[in-house]
C-alpha positions, 0 to 999 in steps of 0.5 A: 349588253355588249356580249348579247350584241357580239353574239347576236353580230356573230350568229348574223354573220354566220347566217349571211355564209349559210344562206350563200351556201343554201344559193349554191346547194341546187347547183351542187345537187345537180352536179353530184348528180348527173355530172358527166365524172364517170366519164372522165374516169377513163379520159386523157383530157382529165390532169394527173395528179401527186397523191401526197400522204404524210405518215407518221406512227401510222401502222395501224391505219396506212394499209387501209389507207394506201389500199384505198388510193391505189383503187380511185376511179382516175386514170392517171396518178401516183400515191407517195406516202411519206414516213416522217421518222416514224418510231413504229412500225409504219414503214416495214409494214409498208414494205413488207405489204408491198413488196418495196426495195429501195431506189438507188438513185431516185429522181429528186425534181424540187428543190424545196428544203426538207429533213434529209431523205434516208431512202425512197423505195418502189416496187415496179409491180405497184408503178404508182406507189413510191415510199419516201423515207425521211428524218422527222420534220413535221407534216408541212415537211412532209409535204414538201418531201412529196412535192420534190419527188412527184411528177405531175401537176396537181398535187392532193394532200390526203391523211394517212388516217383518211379514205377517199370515196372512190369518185372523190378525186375524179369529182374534184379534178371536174371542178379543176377542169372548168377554169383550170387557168385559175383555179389554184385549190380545191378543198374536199369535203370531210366526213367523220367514219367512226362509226362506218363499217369499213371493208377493204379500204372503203367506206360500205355502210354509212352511220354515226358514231356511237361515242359521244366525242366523235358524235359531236365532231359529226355535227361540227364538220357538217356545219363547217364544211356544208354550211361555212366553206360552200359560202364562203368560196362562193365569194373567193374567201375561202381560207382553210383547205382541209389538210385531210384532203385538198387539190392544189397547183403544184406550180403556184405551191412553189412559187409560194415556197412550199408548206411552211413548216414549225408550227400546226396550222400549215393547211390553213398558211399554204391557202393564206399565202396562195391568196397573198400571191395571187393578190400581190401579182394581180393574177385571177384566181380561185379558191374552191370547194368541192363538196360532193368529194367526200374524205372520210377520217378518223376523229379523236374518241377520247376527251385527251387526244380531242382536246390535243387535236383543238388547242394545235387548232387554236394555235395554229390559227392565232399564228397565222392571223397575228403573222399575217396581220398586214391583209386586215382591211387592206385594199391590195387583198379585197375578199381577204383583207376586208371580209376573211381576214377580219372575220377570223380575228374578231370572230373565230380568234378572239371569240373565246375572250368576247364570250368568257368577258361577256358571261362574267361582265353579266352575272358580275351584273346580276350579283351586283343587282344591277340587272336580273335573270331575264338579260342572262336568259336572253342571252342564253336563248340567243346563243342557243337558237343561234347556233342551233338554227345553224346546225339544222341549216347544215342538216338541211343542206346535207338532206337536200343535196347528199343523203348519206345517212338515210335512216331516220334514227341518226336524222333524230341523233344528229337533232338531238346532238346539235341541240346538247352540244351547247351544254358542255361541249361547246364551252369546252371549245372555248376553253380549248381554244384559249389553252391554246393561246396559252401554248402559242404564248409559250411557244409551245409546237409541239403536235400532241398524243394522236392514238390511232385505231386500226379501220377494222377495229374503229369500225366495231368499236366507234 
Protein backbone atom coordinates (compact mmCIF):
# COMPACT_ATOMS: atom_id res chain seq x y z
CA UNK A 1 0.00 0.00 0.00
CA UNK A 2 3.10 2.25 0.71
CA UNK A 3 3.71 2.51 -3.41
CA UNK A 4 -0.11 3.22 -4.32
CA UNK A 5 0.25 6.10 -1.28
CA UNK A 6 3.70 7.43 -2.90
CA UNK A 7 2.16 7.65 -6.08
CA UNK A 8 -1.17 9.01 -5.43
CA UNK A 9 1.19 11.92 -2.96
CA UNK A 10 3.25 12.27 -6.20
CA UNK A 11 0.23 12.85 -8.96
CA UNK A 12 -1.21 15.22 -6.10
CA UNK A 13 1.53 17.23 -6.03
CA UNK A 14 2.09 17.49 -9.58
CA UNK A 15 -1.79 18.34 -9.93
CA UNK A 16 -1.37 21.67 -6.76
CA UNK A 17 1.74 22.77 -9.74
CA UNK A 18 -0.52 22.24 -12.79
CA UNK A 19 -3.37 23.94 -11.51
CA UNK A 20 -1.15 27.07 -10.27
CA UNK A 21 -0.02 26.88 -14.04
CA UNK A 22 -3.92 26.92 -15.22
CA UNK A 23 -3.98 30.43 -12.54
CA UNK A 24 -1.67 32.16 -14.54
CA UNK A 25 -2.23 30.71 -18.16
CA UNK A 26 -5.32 33.71 -18.84
CA UNK A 27 -2.75 36.11 -18.06
CA UNK A 28 0.15 34.50 -20.13
CA UNK A 29 -2.56 34.24 -23.21
CA UNK A 30 -3.22 38.16 -23.03
CA UNK A 31 0.43 38.63 -22.93
CA UNK A 32 1.40 36.78 -25.81
CA UNK A 33 -1.31 38.37 -27.33
CA UNK A 34 -1.49 41.90 -27.28
CA UNK A 35 1.92 42.98 -25.25
CA UNK A 36 3.21 45.88 -26.83
CA UNK A 37 6.82 43.49 -27.69
CA UNK A 38 6.62 44.75 -31.26
CA UNK A 39 7.57 47.87 -30.18
CA UNK A 40 10.19 47.60 -27.98
CA UNK A 41 11.90 46.08 -31.15
CA UNK A 42 13.24 49.00 -32.02
CA UNK A 43 13.37 51.08 -28.65
CA UNK A 44 16.70 52.08 -26.65
CA UNK A 45 14.90 51.66 -23.47
CA UNK A 46 14.94 47.58 -23.93
CA UNK A 47 18.71 46.05 -22.45
CA UNK A 48 21.11 44.68 -24.77
CA UNK A 49 21.77 41.51 -24.32
CA UNK A 50 25.22 38.67 -24.83
CA UNK A 51 23.90 35.83 -26.86
CA UNK A 52 26.29 33.30 -25.39
CA UNK A 53 26.39 29.61 -27.77
CA UNK A 54 28.78 27.03 -26.86
CA UNK A 55 29.50 24.56 -29.53
CA UNK A 56 30.87 21.70 -29.88
CA UNK A 57 31.35 18.89 -32.83
CA UNK A 58 28.45 21.26 -34.34
CA UNK A 59 29.18 21.50 -37.90
CA UNK A 60 26.15 20.45 -39.05
CA UNK A 61 23.82 22.69 -37.23
CA UNK A 62 25.86 26.05 -36.20
CA UNK A 63 25.27 27.88 -39.82
CA UNK A 64 21.51 27.44 -39.18
CA UNK A 65 21.75 28.10 -35.98
CA UNK A 66 24.22 31.69 -36.02
CA UNK A 67 21.91 32.57 -38.93
CA UNK A 68 19.01 32.52 -36.93
CA UNK A 69 20.54 34.80 -34.02
CA UNK A 70 21.75 37.44 -36.24
CA UNK A 71 18.24 37.91 -37.43
CA UNK A 72 16.06 38.27 -34.03
CA UNK A 73 13.48 41.01 -34.05
CA UNK A 74 15.85 43.11 -30.81
CA UNK A 75 17.58 46.23 -31.24
CA UNK A 76 20.77 45.71 -29.80
CA UNK A 77 22.87 42.39 -29.26
CA UNK A 78 25.75 40.56 -29.69
CA UNK A 79 26.14 36.66 -30.59
CA UNK A 80 29.40 34.75 -29.51
CA UNK A 81 29.54 31.42 -30.28
CA UNK A 82 32.15 29.32 -28.42
CA UNK A 83 34.26 26.43 -29.94
CA UNK A 84 34.75 24.16 -27.03
CA UNK A 85 37.75 22.20 -29.06
CA UNK A 86 35.95 20.85 -31.35
CA UNK A 87 37.53 17.80 -33.14
CA UNK A 88 35.09 18.54 -36.41
CA UNK A 89 34.99 20.96 -38.55
CA UNK A 90 32.77 23.53 -36.45
CA UNK A 91 34.96 26.20 -36.32
CA UNK A 92 36.45 26.49 -40.21
CA UNK A 93 32.81 26.38 -41.11
CA UNK A 94 32.27 29.34 -39.03
CA UNK A 95 34.79 31.12 -40.51
CA UNK A 96 34.78 30.14 -43.95
CA UNK A 97 30.73 31.30 -43.52
CA UNK A 98 31.75 34.47 -42.16
CA UNK A 99 34.33 35.57 -43.38
CA UNK A 100 36.16 35.90 -39.85
CA UNK A 101 40.04 36.84 -39.04
CA UNK A 102 41.40 36.83 -35.88
CA UNK A 103 41.54 39.51 -33.36
CA UNK A 104 45.16 40.20 -32.11
CA UNK A 105 44.49 41.47 -29.21
CA UNK A 106 40.85 40.87 -28.08
CA UNK A 107 39.43 42.73 -24.87
CA UNK A 108 39.22 39.76 -22.25
CA UNK A 109 36.73 41.83 -19.64
CA UNK A 110 36.15 38.82 -16.85
CA UNK A 111 37.84 37.24 -15.02
CA UNK A 112 36.29 33.88 -14.58
CA UNK A 113 38.80 30.66 -14.78
CA UNK A 114 38.42 28.81 -18.23
CA UNK A 115 40.30 26.42 -20.60
CA UNK A 116 42.92 28.66 -22.46
CA UNK A 117 41.48 30.92 -25.18
CA UNK A 118 43.51 29.74 -28.58
CA UNK A 119 42.15 32.66 -30.56
CA UNK A 120 38.94 35.11 -31.01
CA UNK A 121 38.03 36.33 -34.52
CA UNK A 122 35.59 39.05 -35.71
CA UNK A 123 34.87 40.10 -38.98
CA UNK A 124 33.69 43.81 -38.98
CA UNK A 125 31.18 43.35 -41.81
CA UNK A 126 29.23 40.98 -38.89
CA UNK A 127 29.76 43.59 -35.94
CA UNK A 128 27.81 41.54 -33.63
CA UNK A 129 29.18 38.10 -34.18
CA UNK A 130 32.48 37.15 -32.26
CA UNK A 131 33.89 33.34 -32.40
CA UNK A 132 36.09 32.28 -29.17
CA UNK A 133 38.23 29.52 -29.83
CA UNK A 134 39.06 27.42 -27.00
CA UNK A 135 40.82 24.31 -25.56
CA UNK A 136 37.78 21.73 -24.46
CA UNK A 137 36.61 22.16 -20.91
CA UNK A 138 33.11 21.65 -21.16
CA UNK A 139 29.64 23.45 -21.64
CA UNK A 140 29.61 25.55 -18.21
CA UNK A 141 33.38 26.24 -19.53
CA UNK A 142 31.97 27.38 -22.38
CA UNK A 143 29.99 29.93 -20.75
CA UNK A 144 32.23 31.52 -18.55
CA UNK A 145 34.22 31.97 -21.85
CA UNK A 146 31.34 33.83 -23.40
CA UNK A 147 30.76 35.80 -20.30
CA UNK A 148 34.54 37.13 -20.03
CA UNK A 149 34.18 38.48 -23.50
CA UNK A 150 30.94 40.00 -23.70
CA UNK A 151 29.67 43.31 -23.35
CA UNK A 152 26.40 43.74 -22.18
CA UNK A 153 24.41 43.16 -19.03
CA UNK A 154 22.32 40.19 -19.61
CA UNK A 155 23.37 37.29 -21.02
CA UNK A 156 21.34 34.20 -22.81
CA UNK A 157 22.62 30.77 -23.12
CA UNK A 158 21.04 29.35 -26.21
CA UNK A 159 22.29 25.89 -27.81
CA UNK A 160 24.03 25.76 -31.05
CA UNK A 161 21.47 22.79 -31.86
CA UNK A 162 18.61 25.36 -31.01
CA UNK A 163 16.75 28.15 -33.25
CA UNK A 164 14.84 30.84 -31.45
CA UNK A 165 11.36 32.35 -32.63
CA UNK A 166 12.49 35.57 -34.02
CA UNK A 167 10.27 37.53 -30.98
CA UNK A 168 11.81 35.13 -28.32
CA UNK A 169 14.43 37.25 -26.94
CA UNK A 170 12.40 40.45 -27.27
CA UNK A 171 9.29 38.75 -25.29
CA UNK A 172 11.80 37.58 -22.84
CA UNK A 173 13.58 41.14 -22.41
CA UNK A 174 9.53 42.45 -21.84
CA UNK A 175 9.10 40.13 -18.94
CA UNK A 176 12.91 41.30 -17.65
CA UNK A 177 11.62 45.12 -18.26
CA UNK A 178 8.79 44.90 -15.36
CA UNK A 179 10.82 44.39 -12.41
CA UNK A 180 14.31 44.48 -13.62
CA UNK A 181 15.76 45.49 -10.14
CA UNK A 182 14.75 41.76 -9.20
CA UNK A 183 14.31 39.80 -11.46
CA UNK A 184 17.83 37.74 -12.00
CA UNK A 185 16.70 34.92 -14.67
CA UNK A 186 14.33 34.09 -17.17
CA UNK A 187 13.67 30.74 -18.62
CA UNK A 188 12.14 30.25 -22.10
CA UNK A 189 10.04 27.83 -23.33
CA UNK A 190 11.37 24.88 -25.57
CA UNK A 191 9.87 23.05 -28.21
CA UNK A 192 10.81 20.09 -29.69
CA UNK A 193 11.55 20.87 -34.22
CA UNK A 194 12.14 17.40 -35.26
CA UNK A 195 9.44 17.44 -37.38
CA UNK A 196 9.19 21.03 -38.56
CA UNK A 197 10.31 22.32 -41.86
CA UNK A 198 13.11 24.42 -41.52
CA UNK A 199 14.02 27.46 -43.88
CA UNK A 200 16.78 29.60 -43.40
CA UNK A 201 17.18 29.30 -39.99
CA UNK A 202 13.50 29.42 -38.87
CA UNK A 203 10.91 27.25 -37.87
CA UNK A 204 8.19 27.88 -41.34
CA UNK A 205 5.77 24.82 -40.76
CA UNK A 206 4.86 23.70 -37.18
CA UNK A 207 4.42 19.64 -36.71
CA UNK A 208 5.13 16.72 -34.69
CA UNK A 209 7.69 14.54 -35.13
CA UNK A 210 7.28 11.44 -37.19
CA UNK A 211 9.68 9.07 -35.06
CA UNK A 212 8.47 7.54 -32.01
CA UNK A 213 11.64 9.01 -29.68
CA UNK A 214 11.14 12.49 -30.36
CA UNK A 215 7.30 12.08 -30.29
CA UNK A 216 7.51 11.00 -26.70
CA UNK A 217 9.97 13.82 -25.68
CA UNK A 218 7.20 16.33 -27.55
CA UNK A 219 4.91 15.13 -24.60
CA UNK A 220 7.20 15.42 -21.90
CA UNK A 221 8.67 19.00 -22.76
CA UNK A 222 5.17 20.20 -23.03
CA UNK A 223 4.32 18.68 -19.42
CA UNK A 224 7.16 20.19 -17.99
CA UNK A 225 7.61 23.53 -19.20
CA UNK A 226 3.63 24.52 -19.66
CA UNK A 227 2.29 22.45 -16.87
CA UNK A 228 5.53 22.49 -14.16
CA UNK A 229 7.66 25.40 -14.55
CA UNK A 230 4.58 28.04 -15.03
CA UNK A 231 3.50 26.99 -11.44
CA UNK A 232 6.39 26.83 -10.25
CA UNK A 233 7.84 30.48 -10.83
CA UNK A 234 4.49 31.49 -9.86
CA UNK A 235 5.46 30.99 -6.40
CA UNK A 236 9.55 31.66 -6.81
CA UNK A 237 10.56 27.79 -6.86
CA UNK A 238 11.58 27.55 -10.04
CA UNK A 239 14.96 25.50 -10.06
CA UNK A 240 16.12 24.66 -13.46
CA UNK A 241 16.52 27.46 -16.51
CA UNK A 242 16.86 25.24 -19.50
CA UNK A 243 20.38 25.53 -20.85
CA UNK A 244 18.88 25.36 -24.21
CA UNK A 245 17.50 29.01 -23.53
CA UNK A 246 17.45 31.36 -20.38
CA UNK A 247 18.27 35.26 -19.57
CA UNK A 248 20.19 36.03 -16.78
CA UNK A 249 21.89 38.85 -15.02
CA UNK A 250 25.47 38.88 -16.01
CA UNK A 251 26.43 40.65 -12.50
CA UNK A 252 24.89 38.26 -10.22
CA UNK A 253 26.46 35.37 -12.51
CA UNK A 254 29.48 36.81 -11.34
CA UNK A 255 28.90 37.14 -8.32
CA UNK A 256 28.13 33.59 -7.77
CA UNK A 257 31.12 32.53 -9.77
CA UNK A 258 30.14 31.77 -12.87
CA UNK A 259 28.93 27.89 -14.33
CA UNK A 260 30.33 25.44 -12.44
CA UNK A 261 31.75 23.44 -14.62
CA UNK A 262 33.06 19.16 -14.20
CA UNK A 263 29.83 17.77 -14.29
CA UNK A 264 26.17 18.05 -16.51
CA UNK A 265 23.69 19.45 -14.58
CA UNK A 266 25.37 23.30 -14.79
CA UNK A 267 21.76 24.79 -16.02
CA UNK A 268 20.24 23.36 -13.21
CA UNK A 269 23.48 24.43 -10.51
CA UNK A 270 23.90 28.32 -11.85
CA UNK A 271 19.71 29.01 -10.83
CA UNK A 272 20.53 26.47 -7.47
CA UNK A 273 23.29 29.11 -6.55
CA UNK A 274 21.65 32.43 -7.89
CA UNK A 275 18.93 31.14 -5.37
CA UNK A 276 21.28 30.56 -2.44
CA UNK A 277 22.87 34.16 -3.12
CA UNK A 278 20.12 36.06 -3.13
CA UNK A 279 18.50 34.13 -0.15
CA UNK A 280 21.82 34.40 1.91
CA UNK A 281 21.96 38.28 1.46
CA UNK A 282 18.30 38.95 1.97
CA UNK A 283 18.23 40.46 -1.48
CA UNK A 284 14.31 40.47 -3.37
CA UNK A 285 14.49 38.62 -6.38
CA UNK A 286 12.98 36.25 -9.01
CA UNK A 287 13.23 33.67 -10.91
CA UNK A 288 11.09 33.54 -13.97
CA UNK A 289 9.45 31.80 -16.83
CA UNK A 290 8.74 33.09 -19.99
CA UNK A 291 6.47 30.74 -21.92
CA UNK A 292 5.45 32.53 -24.85
CA UNK A 293 9.72 32.82 -25.76
CA UNK A 294 9.78 29.83 -27.78
CA UNK A 295 13.38 27.87 -28.26
CA UNK A 296 13.05 25.42 -30.65
CA UNK A 297 15.71 22.01 -30.58
CA UNK A 298 16.70 19.24 -31.57
CA UNK A 299 15.70 15.68 -29.51
CA UNK A 300 17.62 12.65 -29.76
CA UNK A 301 16.04 10.23 -32.41
CA UNK A 302 17.52 7.12 -31.60
CA UNK A 303 17.22 5.16 -28.45
CA UNK A 304 21.31 5.25 -27.62
CA UNK A 305 21.84 8.95 -27.74
CA UNK A 306 18.37 9.58 -25.68
CA UNK A 307 19.17 7.13 -23.21
CA UNK A 308 23.07 9.28 -22.92
CA UNK A 309 21.06 12.36 -22.93
CA UNK A 310 18.92 10.87 -19.38
CA UNK A 311 21.33 9.27 -17.28
CA UNK A 312 23.73 12.92 -17.90
CA UNK A 313 20.01 14.31 -16.73
CA UNK A 314 20.11 11.91 -13.78
CA UNK A 315 23.39 12.64 -12.97
CA UNK A 316 23.27 15.68 -12.87
CA UNK A 317 20.33 16.34 -10.70
CA UNK A 318 21.65 13.80 -8.00
CA UNK A 319 24.78 15.90 -7.79
CA UNK A 320 23.19 18.70 -7.35
CA UNK A 321 20.81 17.78 -4.54
CA UNK A 322 23.34 15.79 -2.36
CA UNK A 323 25.81 19.03 -2.95
CA UNK A 324 23.25 21.24 -1.87
CA UNK A 325 21.83 19.11 0.90
CA UNK A 326 22.40 22.01 3.43
CA UNK A 327 18.72 24.08 1.71
CA UNK A 328 16.31 21.04 2.58
CA UNK A 329 13.68 22.29 5.19
CA UNK A 330 16.14 25.00 6.06
CA UNK A 331 14.18 28.40 7.19
CA UNK A 332 17.15 30.92 5.72
CA UNK A 333 16.06 29.65 1.77
CA UNK A 334 12.00 29.69 2.41
CA UNK A 335 10.57 28.34 -1.23
CA UNK A 336 13.48 26.63 -1.93
CA UNK A 337 14.57 24.98 1.44
CA UNK A 338 10.94 23.84 2.40
CA UNK A 339 9.10 23.25 -0.96
CA UNK A 340 11.68 22.79 -4.32
CA UNK A 341 14.60 21.34 -2.74
CA UNK A 342 12.58 18.93 -0.83
CA UNK A 343 10.25 17.93 -3.86
CA UNK A 344 13.07 17.25 -5.89
CA UNK A 345 14.65 14.69 -3.57
CA UNK A 346 11.62 12.68 -2.73
CA UNK A 347 9.94 13.03 -5.83
CA UNK A 348 12.18 13.49 -8.84
CA UNK A 349 15.79 11.90 -7.37
CA UNK A 350 14.45 8.98 -5.41
CA UNK A 351 11.36 8.61 -7.32
CA UNK A 352 12.80 5.50 -9.34
CA UNK A 353 14.01 3.43 -5.98
CA UNK A 354 10.11 4.41 -4.36
CA UNK A 355 8.40 3.18 -7.81
CA UNK A 356 10.89 -0.41 -8.65
CA UNK A 357 10.56 -1.10 -4.35
CA UNK A 358 7.08 -0.36 -4.39
CA UNK A 359 6.24 -2.58 -8.13
CA UNK A 360 8.45 -5.63 -6.42
CA UNK A 361 7.00 -5.03 -2.67
CA UNK A 362 3.35 -5.73 -4.31
CA UNK A 363 3.83 -8.58 -6.79
CA UNK A 364 6.27 -10.24 -3.92
CA UNK A 365 2.72 -9.80 -2.17
CA UNK A 366 0.56 -11.45 -5.00
CA UNK A 367 3.04 -14.37 -5.06
CA UNK A 368 3.07 -14.65 -1.57
CA UNK A 369 -0.86 -14.67 -1.87
CA UNK A 370 -0.82 -12.09 0.59
CA UNK A 371 -2.99 -9.65 -1.67
CA UNK A 372 -4.57 -10.21 -5.14
CA UNK A 373 -4.57 -8.82 -8.66
CA UNK A 374 -7.26 -5.85 -7.83
CA UNK A 375 -4.31 -3.99 -5.25
CA UNK A 376 -1.84 -4.18 -8.57
CA UNK A 377 -4.41 -2.99 -10.69
CA UNK A 378 -5.43 -0.30 -8.52
CA UNK A 379 -2.04 0.83 -8.79
CA UNK A 380 -1.95 0.50 -12.32
CA UNK A 381 -4.95 2.50 -13.00
CA UNK A 382 -3.44 5.19 -10.30
CA UNK A 383 -0.47 5.76 -11.89
CA UNK A 384 -2.03 5.78 -15.46
CA UNK A 385 -4.87 8.54 -14.69
CA UNK A 386 -2.43 10.34 -12.75
CA UNK A 387 -0.02 11.07 -15.17
CA UNK A 388 -2.37 10.99 -18.20
CA UNK A 389 -4.62 13.82 -16.74
CA UNK A 390 -1.44 15.73 -16.33
CA UNK A 391 -0.27 15.47 -19.79
CA UNK A 392 -4.05 16.34 -21.32
CA UNK A 393 -3.64 19.24 -18.47
CA UNK A 394 -0.21 20.44 -20.57
CA UNK A 395 -2.49 20.05 -23.77
CA UNK A 396 -5.10 22.09 -22.52
CA UNK A 397 -2.69 24.77 -21.34
CA UNK A 398 -0.92 24.86 -24.85
CA UNK A 399 -4.65 24.98 -26.49
CA UNK A 400 -5.91 27.70 -24.68
CA UNK A 401 -2.91 30.03 -24.56
CA UNK A 402 -0.58 29.22 -27.80
CA UNK A 403 -2.08 27.13 -30.57
CA UNK A 404 1.19 25.83 -32.42
CA UNK A 405 -0.01 22.96 -33.68
CA UNK A 406 -3.36 23.79 -35.28
CA UNK A 407 -4.23 20.65 -37.26
CA UNK A 408 -6.17 18.18 -35.75
CA UNK A 409 -4.45 15.15 -36.46
CA UNK A 410 -1.35 15.80 -34.08
CA UNK A 411 -4.09 16.95 -31.08
CA UNK A 412 -5.15 13.23 -31.66
CA UNK A 413 -1.19 11.95 -31.68
CA UNK A 414 0.08 13.87 -28.85
CA UNK A 415 -3.80 12.13 -27.01
CA UNK A 416 -2.57 9.31 -28.37
CA UNK A 417 0.97 9.43 -27.32
CA UNK A 418 0.51 10.79 -23.89
CA UNK A 419 -1.51 7.64 -23.17
CA UNK A 420 1.51 4.97 -24.60
CA UNK A 421 4.17 6.61 -23.29
CA UNK A 422 3.12 4.56 -19.70
CA UNK A 423 3.99 1.28 -21.72
CA UNK A 424 7.37 1.13 -22.01
CA UNK A 425 8.82 4.48 -22.27
CA UNK A 426 8.09 5.51 -18.95
CA UNK A 427 9.82 2.74 -17.39
CA UNK A 428 12.40 3.10 -19.50
CA UNK A 429 12.84 6.91 -17.62
CA UNK A 430 13.34 5.28 -14.49
CA UNK A 431 15.61 2.96 -15.66
CA UNK A 432 17.46 5.69 -17.17
CA UNK A 433 17.51 7.46 -14.40
CA UNK A 434 18.78 4.92 -11.79
CA UNK A 435 21.99 4.15 -14.41
CA UNK A 436 22.53 7.37 -13.99
CA UNK A 437 22.90 7.12 -10.22
CA UNK A 438 25.18 4.18 -11.13
CA UNK A 439 27.58 6.47 -13.06
CA UNK A 440 27.54 9.39 -10.72
CA UNK A 441 28.60 6.71 -7.92
CA UNK A 442 31.31 5.82 -10.39
CA UNK A 443 32.07 9.05 -10.77
CA UNK A 444 31.39 8.97 -14.33
CA UNK A 445 31.27 12.81 -16.15
CA UNK A 446 31.54 11.93 -19.11
CA UNK A 447 29.01 14.10 -21.57
CA UNK A 448 27.74 10.87 -23.99
CA UNK A 449 27.30 10.33 -28.06
CA UNK A 450 25.25 13.54 -29.22
CA UNK A 451 24.94 12.84 -33.05
CA UNK A 452 23.83 15.79 -34.83
CA UNK A 453 21.77 16.18 -38.07
CA UNK A 454 21.89 19.07 -40.15
CA UNK A 455 18.41 21.23 -39.91
CA UNK A 456 17.52 20.42 -43.43
CA UNK A 457 18.28 16.94 -43.15
CA UNK A 458 16.31 16.72 -39.32
CA UNK A 459 13.42 18.38 -41.32
CA UNK A 460 12.94 15.54 -44.01
CA UNK A 461 13.63 12.97 -41.99
CA UNK A 462 12.41 13.55 -38.08
Amino acid sequence: MTAIYYVMIVSALYFVIMMLSFRNIWNISRRAAYSAYNSLSGSELVPSVSLLVPAYNEELTITENVRCLMTLNYPNYEVIVINDGSSDDTLDVLLKEYELEAIPNPEIRGRLDTQRIRGVYHNPQYPHLYVIDKENGGKADSLNAGINLSRYPLISSIDADSLLEKDALIRMARMYMENPEETVAIGGDVRIANGCIIENGAVKEVSLPRKIWPMFQSIEYLKAFLGGRIGWSHINGLIIVSGAFGMFRKDYVIAVGGYRGGYPGEDMNIIIKLHRYMLKNKIPYRVAFCPEAVCWTQAPDSYHILSNQRKRWGRGNLKNMIENRDMLFNPRYKVMGWLTMPYNVIFEALNPYFRITGLLALLGYVLMDMTNWHVLLVFGLVNFLGGYLLSIGALLLEEMAFRRYNKLYDLVKMLLFSALKFVGYHQLGVLWRVQGHIQYLQNNNTWGTMTRQSWKEKSKTA
